[in-house]
Each structure stands twice: as C-alpha cells, then as structure tokens.
Residue frames relative to the residue before (quaternion, step in Angstrom):
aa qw qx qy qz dx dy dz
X 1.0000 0.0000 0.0000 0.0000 0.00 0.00 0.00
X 0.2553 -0.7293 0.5884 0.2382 3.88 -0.64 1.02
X 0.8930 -0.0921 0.2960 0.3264 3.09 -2.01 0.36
X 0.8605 0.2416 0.0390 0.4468 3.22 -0.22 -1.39
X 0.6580 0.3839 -0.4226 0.4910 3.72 1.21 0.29
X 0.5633 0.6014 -0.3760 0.4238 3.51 0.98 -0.30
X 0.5107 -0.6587 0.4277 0.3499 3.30 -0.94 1.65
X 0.4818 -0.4881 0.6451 0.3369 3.78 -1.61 -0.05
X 0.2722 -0.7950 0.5252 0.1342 3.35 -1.57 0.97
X 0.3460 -0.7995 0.4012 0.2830 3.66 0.25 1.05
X 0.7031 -0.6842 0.1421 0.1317 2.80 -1.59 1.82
X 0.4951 0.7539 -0.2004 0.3826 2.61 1.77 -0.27
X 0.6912 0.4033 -0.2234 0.5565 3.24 1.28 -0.47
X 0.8145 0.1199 -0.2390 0.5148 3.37 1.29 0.30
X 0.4693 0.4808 -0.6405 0.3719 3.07 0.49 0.95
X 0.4837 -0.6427 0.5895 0.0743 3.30 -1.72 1.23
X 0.2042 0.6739 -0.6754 0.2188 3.51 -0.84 1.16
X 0.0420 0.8180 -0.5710 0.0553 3.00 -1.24 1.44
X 0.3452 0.7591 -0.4924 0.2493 3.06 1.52 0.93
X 0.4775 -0.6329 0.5534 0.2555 3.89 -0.98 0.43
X 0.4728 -0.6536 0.5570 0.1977 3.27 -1.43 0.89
X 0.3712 -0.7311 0.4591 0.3419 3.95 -0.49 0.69
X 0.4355 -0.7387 0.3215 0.4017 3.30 -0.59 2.00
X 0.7138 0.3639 -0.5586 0.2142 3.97 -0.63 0.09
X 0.5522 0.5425 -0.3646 0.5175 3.66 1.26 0.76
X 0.6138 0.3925 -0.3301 0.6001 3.10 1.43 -0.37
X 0.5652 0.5918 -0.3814 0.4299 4.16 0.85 -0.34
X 0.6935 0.3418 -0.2431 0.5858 3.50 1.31 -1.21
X 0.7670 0.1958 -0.5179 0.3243 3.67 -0.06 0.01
X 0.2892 0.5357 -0.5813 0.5399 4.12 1.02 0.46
X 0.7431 0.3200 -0.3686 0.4578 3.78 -0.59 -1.18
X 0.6379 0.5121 -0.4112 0.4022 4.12 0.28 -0.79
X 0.7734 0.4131 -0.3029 0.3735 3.78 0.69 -1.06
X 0.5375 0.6168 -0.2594 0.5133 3.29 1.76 -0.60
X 0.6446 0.2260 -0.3643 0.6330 3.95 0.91 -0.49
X 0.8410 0.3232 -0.3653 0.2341 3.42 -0.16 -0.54
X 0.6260 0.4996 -0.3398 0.4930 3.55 1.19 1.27
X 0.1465 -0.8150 0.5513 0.1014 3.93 -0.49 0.33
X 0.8443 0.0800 -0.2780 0.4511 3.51 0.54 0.29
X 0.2873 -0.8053 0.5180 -0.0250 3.00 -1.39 0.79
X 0.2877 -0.6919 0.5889 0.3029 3.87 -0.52 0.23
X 0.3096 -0.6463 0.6729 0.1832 3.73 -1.59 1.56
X 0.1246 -0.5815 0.7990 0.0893 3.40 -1.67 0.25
X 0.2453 0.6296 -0.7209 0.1541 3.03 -1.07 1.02
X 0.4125 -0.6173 0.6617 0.1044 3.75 -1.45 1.12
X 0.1688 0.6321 -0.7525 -0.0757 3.48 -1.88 0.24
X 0.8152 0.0808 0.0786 0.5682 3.98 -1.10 0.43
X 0.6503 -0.5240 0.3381 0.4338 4.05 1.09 0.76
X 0.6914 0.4171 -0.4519 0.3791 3.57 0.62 0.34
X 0.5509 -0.6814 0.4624 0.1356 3.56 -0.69 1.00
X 0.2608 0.8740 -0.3833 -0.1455 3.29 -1.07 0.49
X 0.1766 -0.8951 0.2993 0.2792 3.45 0.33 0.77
X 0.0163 -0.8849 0.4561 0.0931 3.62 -0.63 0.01
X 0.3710 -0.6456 0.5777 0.3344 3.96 -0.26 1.11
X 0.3131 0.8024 -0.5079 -0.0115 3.15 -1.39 0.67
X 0.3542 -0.7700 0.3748 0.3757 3.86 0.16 0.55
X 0.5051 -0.5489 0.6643 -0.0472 2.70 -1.78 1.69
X 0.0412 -0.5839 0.8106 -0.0188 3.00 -2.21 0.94
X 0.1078 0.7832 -0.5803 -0.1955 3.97 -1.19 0.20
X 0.2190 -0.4938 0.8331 0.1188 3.44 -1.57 -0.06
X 0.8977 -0.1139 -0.0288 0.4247 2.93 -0.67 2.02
X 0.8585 -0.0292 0.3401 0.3827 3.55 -0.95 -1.25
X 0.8560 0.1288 -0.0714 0.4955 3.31 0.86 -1.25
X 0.5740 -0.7064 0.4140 -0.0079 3.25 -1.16 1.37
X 0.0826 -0.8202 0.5624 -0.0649 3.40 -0.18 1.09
X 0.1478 -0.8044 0.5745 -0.0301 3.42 -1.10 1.48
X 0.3571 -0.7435 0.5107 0.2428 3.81 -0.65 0.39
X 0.0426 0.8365 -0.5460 -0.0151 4.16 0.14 0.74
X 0.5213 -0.5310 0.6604 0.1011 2.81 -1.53 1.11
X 0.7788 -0.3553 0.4519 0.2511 3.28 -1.36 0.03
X 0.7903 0.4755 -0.2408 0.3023 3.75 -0.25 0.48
X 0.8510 -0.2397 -0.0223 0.4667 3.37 -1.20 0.17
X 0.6364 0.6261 -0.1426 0.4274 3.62 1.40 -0.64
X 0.5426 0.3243 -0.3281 0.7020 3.64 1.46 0.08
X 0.6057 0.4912 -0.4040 0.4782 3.81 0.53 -0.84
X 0.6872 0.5273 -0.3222 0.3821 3.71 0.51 -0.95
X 0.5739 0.6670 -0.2275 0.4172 3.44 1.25 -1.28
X 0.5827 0.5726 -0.3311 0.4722 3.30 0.79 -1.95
X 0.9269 0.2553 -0.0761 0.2644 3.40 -0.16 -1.52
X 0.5804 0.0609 -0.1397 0.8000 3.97 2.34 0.22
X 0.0176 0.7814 -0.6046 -0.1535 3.09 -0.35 0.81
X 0.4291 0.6540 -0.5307 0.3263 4.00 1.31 0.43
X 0.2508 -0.8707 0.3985 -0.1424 3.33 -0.61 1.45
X 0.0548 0.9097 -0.3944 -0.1183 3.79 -0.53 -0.18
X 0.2290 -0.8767 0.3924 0.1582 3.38 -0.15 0.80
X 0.1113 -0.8028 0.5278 0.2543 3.47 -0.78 -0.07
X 0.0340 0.6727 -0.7382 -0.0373 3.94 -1.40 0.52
X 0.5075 -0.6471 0.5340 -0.1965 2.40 -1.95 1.41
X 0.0721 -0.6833 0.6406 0.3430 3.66 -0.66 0.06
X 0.3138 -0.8410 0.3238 0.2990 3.80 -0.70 -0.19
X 0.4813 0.7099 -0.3332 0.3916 2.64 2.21 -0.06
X 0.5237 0.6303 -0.3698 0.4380 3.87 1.59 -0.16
X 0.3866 0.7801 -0.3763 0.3168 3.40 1.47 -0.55
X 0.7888 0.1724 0.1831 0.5608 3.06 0.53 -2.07
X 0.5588 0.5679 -0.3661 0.4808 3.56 1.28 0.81
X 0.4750 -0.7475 0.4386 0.1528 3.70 -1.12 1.15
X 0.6748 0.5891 -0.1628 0.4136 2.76 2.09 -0.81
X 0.5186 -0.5791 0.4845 0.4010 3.89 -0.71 1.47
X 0.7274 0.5922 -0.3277 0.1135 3.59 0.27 -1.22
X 0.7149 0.5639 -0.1817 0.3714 2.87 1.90 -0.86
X 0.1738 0.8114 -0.3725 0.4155 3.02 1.81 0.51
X 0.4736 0.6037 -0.5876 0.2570 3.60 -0.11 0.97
X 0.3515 0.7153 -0.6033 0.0287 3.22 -1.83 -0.24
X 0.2622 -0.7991 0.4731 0.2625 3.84 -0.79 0.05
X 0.6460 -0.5834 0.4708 0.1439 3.18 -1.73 0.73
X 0.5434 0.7364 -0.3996 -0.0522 3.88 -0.22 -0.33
X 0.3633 -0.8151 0.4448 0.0758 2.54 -1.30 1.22
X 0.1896 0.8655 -0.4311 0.1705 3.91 0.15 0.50
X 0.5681 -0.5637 0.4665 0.3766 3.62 -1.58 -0.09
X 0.3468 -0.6019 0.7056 0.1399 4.08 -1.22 0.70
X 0.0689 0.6830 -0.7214 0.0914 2.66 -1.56 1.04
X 0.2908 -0.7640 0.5712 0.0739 3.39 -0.46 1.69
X 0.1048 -0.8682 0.4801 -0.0693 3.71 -1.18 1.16
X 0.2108 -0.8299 0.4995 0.1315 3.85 0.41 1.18
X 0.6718 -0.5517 0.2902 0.4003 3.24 -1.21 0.48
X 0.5373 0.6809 -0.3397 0.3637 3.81 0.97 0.13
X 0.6678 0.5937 -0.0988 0.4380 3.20 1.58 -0.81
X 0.5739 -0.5544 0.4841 0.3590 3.29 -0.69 0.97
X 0.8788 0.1030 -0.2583 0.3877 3.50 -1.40 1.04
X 0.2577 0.7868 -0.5056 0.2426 4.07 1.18 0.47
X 0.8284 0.3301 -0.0856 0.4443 2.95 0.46 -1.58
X 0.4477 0.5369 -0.4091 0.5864 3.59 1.17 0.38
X 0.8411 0.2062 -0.2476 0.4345 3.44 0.04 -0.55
X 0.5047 0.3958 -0.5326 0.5522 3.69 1.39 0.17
X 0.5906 0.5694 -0.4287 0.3784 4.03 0.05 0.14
X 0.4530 0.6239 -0.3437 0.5360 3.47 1.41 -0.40
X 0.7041 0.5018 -0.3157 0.3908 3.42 0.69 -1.32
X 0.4901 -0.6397 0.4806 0.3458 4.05 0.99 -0.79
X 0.7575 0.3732 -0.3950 0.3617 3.46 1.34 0.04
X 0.7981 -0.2913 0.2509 0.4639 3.42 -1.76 0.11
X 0.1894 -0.7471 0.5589 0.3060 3.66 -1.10 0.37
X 0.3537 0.6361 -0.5825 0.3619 3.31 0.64 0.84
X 0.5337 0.6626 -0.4076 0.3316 3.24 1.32 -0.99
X 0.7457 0.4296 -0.3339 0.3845 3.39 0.41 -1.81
X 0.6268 0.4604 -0.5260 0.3443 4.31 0.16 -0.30
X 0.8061 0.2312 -0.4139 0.3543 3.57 0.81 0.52
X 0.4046 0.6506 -0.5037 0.3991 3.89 1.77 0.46
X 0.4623 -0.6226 0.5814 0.2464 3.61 -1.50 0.84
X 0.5450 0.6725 -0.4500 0.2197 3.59 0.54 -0.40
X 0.2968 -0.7153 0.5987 0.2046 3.21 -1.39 -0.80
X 0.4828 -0.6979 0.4292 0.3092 3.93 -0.70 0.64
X 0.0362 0.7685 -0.6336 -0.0822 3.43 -0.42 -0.09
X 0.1072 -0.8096 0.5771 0.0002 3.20 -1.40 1.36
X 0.0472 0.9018 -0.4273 -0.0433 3.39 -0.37 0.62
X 0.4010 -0.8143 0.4135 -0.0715 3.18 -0.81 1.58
X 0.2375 -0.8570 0.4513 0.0737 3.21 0.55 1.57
X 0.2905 -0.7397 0.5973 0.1083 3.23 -1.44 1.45
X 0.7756 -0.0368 0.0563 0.6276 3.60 1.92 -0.08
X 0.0961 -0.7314 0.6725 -0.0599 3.06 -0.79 1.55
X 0.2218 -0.6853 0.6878 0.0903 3.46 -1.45 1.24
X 0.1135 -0.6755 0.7046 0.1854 3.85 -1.22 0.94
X 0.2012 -0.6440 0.7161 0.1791 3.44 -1.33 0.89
X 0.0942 0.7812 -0.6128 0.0732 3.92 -0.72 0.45
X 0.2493 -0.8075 0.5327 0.0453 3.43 0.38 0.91
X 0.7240 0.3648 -0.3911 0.4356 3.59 0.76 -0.07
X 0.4984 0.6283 -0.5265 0.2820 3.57 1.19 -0.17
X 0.6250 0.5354 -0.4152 0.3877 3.91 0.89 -0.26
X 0.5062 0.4585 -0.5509 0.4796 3.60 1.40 0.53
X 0.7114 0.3996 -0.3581 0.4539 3.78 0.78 -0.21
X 0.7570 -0.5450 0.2543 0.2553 3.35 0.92 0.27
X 0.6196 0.5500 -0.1278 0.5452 3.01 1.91 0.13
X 0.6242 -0.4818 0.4182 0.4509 3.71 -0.97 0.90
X 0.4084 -0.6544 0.6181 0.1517 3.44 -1.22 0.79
X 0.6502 0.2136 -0.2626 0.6802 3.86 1.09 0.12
X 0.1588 -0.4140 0.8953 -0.0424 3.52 -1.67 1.44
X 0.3225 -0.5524 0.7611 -0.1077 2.01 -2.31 1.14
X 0.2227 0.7245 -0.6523 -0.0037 3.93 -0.23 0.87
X 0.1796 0.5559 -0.7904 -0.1846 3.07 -2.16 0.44
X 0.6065 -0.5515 0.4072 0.4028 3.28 -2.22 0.28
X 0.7003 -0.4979 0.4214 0.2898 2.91 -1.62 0.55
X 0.2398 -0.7833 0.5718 0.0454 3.34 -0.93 0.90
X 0.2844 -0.8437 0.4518 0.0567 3.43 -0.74 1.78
C-alpha cells in the first residue's frame, strides 16, 4: 500500500497532552458521570479468581452504594473487601465517534452493611423503594469508598487536556 493509500490516523489518537484538569473541574465532571448513570460493573477478587458483576449503583457524593443479593460478591467482600468498579458512557457503544469514549475507573475499599448498622436504611432509600421492603430482603448494602477514581474522556484532548484524570480525596 503507497503513502497515499494508507488510511490517515485521527489526531486524536496521537496527539500527546499531559496537561491536568483543575481538580474542581475534574470533581464536577466525575460527580456528573456518577449521577447521570445507575449501573455499574463490581470487581471483586478471592484466592486470585476475579469476579465481575453488573450491578446498580446509587452515590452520596464520591461513594457509591450497591444493593447485593446473596452470592459470590458479599462472600468475596467479607474476606477483600478492596474492590473496583467500572462506568461507562453507553453512547460510545454504538458510536463511530473517538470522542465518545468516556467512562471512569474506581478503585477503592467495600464495605458490606446489614440492616443493623448505622447507614442501611439511608442507602436502601437511594434505591426509591418502600423501607418496609428491606425487613424482609436477604441482601446487604455495600458501600464503597474510592481511594482513586480515573476519568477516561477521550474528548478532553480536543480541549487540550490529558484524556486520563486522575482523582483522589484529599487527605487531612
């Protein structure tokens, strides 16, 4: 193939930008992908075997709150509760466009919460349903409290910025 038949590789994949978003622009577009989604994929690990698991998400703030059923994912927790989540945009799914290429990374600690524990019923109220419901659901909340959240946003290198941010919280 000559010179001039080989497709062109948009700039976008090669233009280099490692400048950093200023963190209270990076907080609001992290907080924006976090309200303006509900489900999310768990990672959670036991004895080296991985498991992921789609599952819908509420937050308050930063941390992310997940409603589990029974299974390999509360067992996994009990015994690592370091965790990792994953969010998505979905419009990149079924999009041609690089730009739509977004979604975040986080990476943090789980903390599984029965109905006895301080903050249960707060984070089963996120969900929209009756709290009568929860005195007869087997499950458990799980909250997870990110120690680092990575935004991928493939269009920030049209604005001149690194296409991966990097947030963590401030430490007092």
């Amino acid at each position: 193939m000559s010179e001039q038949q080989k497709p062109s590789v948009p700039e976008i994949f090669t233009k280099k930008v490692t400048r950093l978003l200023p963190p209270e622009e990076l907080e609001k577009r992290i907080l924006k992908i976090l309200g303006e989604r509900r489900m999310c994929v768990l990672s959670t690990c036991r004895d080296n075997v991985p498991r992921s698991t789609p599952i819908l998400y509420r937050t308050i703030g930063f941390n992310l709150y997940m409603a589990g059923e029974p299974g390999l994912k509360l067992g996994n927790i009990k015994l690592n509760p370091m965790v990792s989540v994953g969010i998505y945009d979905p419009k990149a799914e079924f999009s041609d466009s690089i730009d739509d290429i977004a979604g975040l990374q986080i990476s943090g600690r789980a903390k599984l919460m029965n109905k006895q524990e301080p903050g249960f019923f707060e984070a089963f109220r996120l969900f929209g349903r009756p709290e009568a419901w929860a005195e007869h659901w087997f499950g458990m909340m799980i909250e997870v409290v990110p120690d680092r959240i990575e935004l991928l946003e493939m269009a920030l290198k049209n604005e001149d910025y690194a296409a991966r941010q990097i947030w963590t919280p401030l430490v007092c």
